[in-house]
Structures are given as C-alpha cells and as structure tokens.
N, C-alpha and C positions, 0 to 999 in steps of 0.2 A: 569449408563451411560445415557447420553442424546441421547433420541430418534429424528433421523431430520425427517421433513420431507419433503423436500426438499433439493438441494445441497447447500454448503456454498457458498456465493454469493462472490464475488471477485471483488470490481472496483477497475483495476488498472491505474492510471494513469502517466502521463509523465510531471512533475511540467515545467514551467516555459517556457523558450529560448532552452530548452534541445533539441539535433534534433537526439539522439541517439538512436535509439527504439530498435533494434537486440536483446538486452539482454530482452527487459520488453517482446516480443515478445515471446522467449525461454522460459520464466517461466509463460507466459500465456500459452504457450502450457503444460507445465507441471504440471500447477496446472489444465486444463482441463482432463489432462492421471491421473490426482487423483481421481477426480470425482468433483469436483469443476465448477462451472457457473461463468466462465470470463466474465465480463463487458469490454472492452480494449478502453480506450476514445481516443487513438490518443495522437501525439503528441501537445505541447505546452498548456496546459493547466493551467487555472488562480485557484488560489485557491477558490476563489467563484465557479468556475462550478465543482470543483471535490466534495466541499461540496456538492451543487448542485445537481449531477449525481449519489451521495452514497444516499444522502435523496430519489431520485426521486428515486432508482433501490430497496431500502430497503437490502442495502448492509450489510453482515454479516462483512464483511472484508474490508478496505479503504487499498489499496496497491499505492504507489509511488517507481518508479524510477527513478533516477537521476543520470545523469555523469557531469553534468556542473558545481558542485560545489555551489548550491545555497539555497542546502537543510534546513540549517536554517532557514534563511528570510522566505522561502515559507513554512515552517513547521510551523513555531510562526504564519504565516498569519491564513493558516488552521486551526492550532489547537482552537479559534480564534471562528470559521467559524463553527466549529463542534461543538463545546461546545455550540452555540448560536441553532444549529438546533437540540441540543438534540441525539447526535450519541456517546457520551462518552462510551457507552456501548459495541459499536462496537471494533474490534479489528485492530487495527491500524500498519501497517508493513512500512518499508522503505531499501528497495534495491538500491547499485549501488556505485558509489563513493562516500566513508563516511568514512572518516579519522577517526583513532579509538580515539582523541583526541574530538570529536564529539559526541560521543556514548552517552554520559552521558548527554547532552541536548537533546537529541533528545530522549531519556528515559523520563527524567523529562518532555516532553513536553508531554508525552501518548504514543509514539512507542513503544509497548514492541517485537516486531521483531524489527531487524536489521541485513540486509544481505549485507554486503562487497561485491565488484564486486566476490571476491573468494570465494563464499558458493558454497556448493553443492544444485542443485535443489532438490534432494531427502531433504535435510534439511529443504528447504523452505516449500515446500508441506507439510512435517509432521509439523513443527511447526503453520503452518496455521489449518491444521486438528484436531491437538489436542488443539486451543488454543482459536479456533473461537465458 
C-alpha cells in the first residue's frame, strides 16, 4: 500500500455558467469528513483557470461539478489544458448532471469517476481514496 504523506489534495471546481454550488459544496464537505484537503474554486470557472488552480495547488485530484449541461464542450477544453500542463497522471472525477448516454465520452476523455447527481457521497469519497 502507498504510504501518503500528506492528504489527497482535491480541487474542485464549478465549469462554466453553472451557478449551482449546494451539491459541489456537500461533497466538499464530505471528502473533507474523509481526510481529504479541498481546494473549492468557486463558482464559474473557465477551463484554463481550473488547469491553472490543479498545476498551481499540486493537486492529486481535478474534481468538477456540473448541473448546466455543458460538461462536454468544458471537459474536451480541459482535457486539452491538462495534458499540455503535464497532470494526465492525476486522477480526474466529474459529478452532477451527466446523462448516462455521456459516460462513455467523458471516460475516453480521462474521467475515470463519474458521479450522477444520485451517488452516494460515501461512494464518492471511497472512490477518490482508493483511486488517487
């Protein structure tokens, strides 16, 4: 088992025109009750500053949420954005409104989470824990 040492670092952000935060909010608090170091950037964020904010924090974890429907477009930008700054390594999640007809791009793009507005946060937590 890999020894940390330090916690898993988490920036999560809020793509786009999104103005929804309550949920990213919820599982910010929940991956902190894990042991986890939340980054929480706020809303509306462009995909250059969330690359940005993972380079600059030395983030273990790039988390996005999203309810506006635009996770695509802003996932192809980032993915994009990451790969140019060298973070492919990190582990890349995406919560919120994602149509399961969606999954399978946003897999091939690098998300290997993917949490439907209906996960459980205990799901989310453990699969960040074991996966980061």
């Amino acid at each position: 088992m890999n020894q940390r040492t330090r916690p898993i670092r988490v920036v999560l952000a809020k793509p786009g025109l999104d103005g929804h935060d309550q949920g990213a909010k919820v599982v910010a608090r929940a991956l902190m009750d894990g042991g986890c170091e939340v980054i929480y950037t706020g809303l509306r964020q462009t995909a250059q500053s969330v690359a940005r904010i993972a380079l600059d924090e030395d983030a273990d974890v790039i988390a996005l949420s999203s309810m506006a429907g635009s996770h695509l477009p802003f996932c192809r930008k980032l993915r994009t954005l990451l790969v140019e700054a060298g973070l492919t390594d990190k582990l890349w999640v995406i919560g919120g409104n994602l149509p399961a007809q969606d999954h399978a791009e946003l897999r091939a793009l690098g998300f290997k989470g993917i949490f439907p507005s209906s996960s459980r946060l205990g799901d989310i937590v453990d699969f960040i824990r074991s996966h980061a």
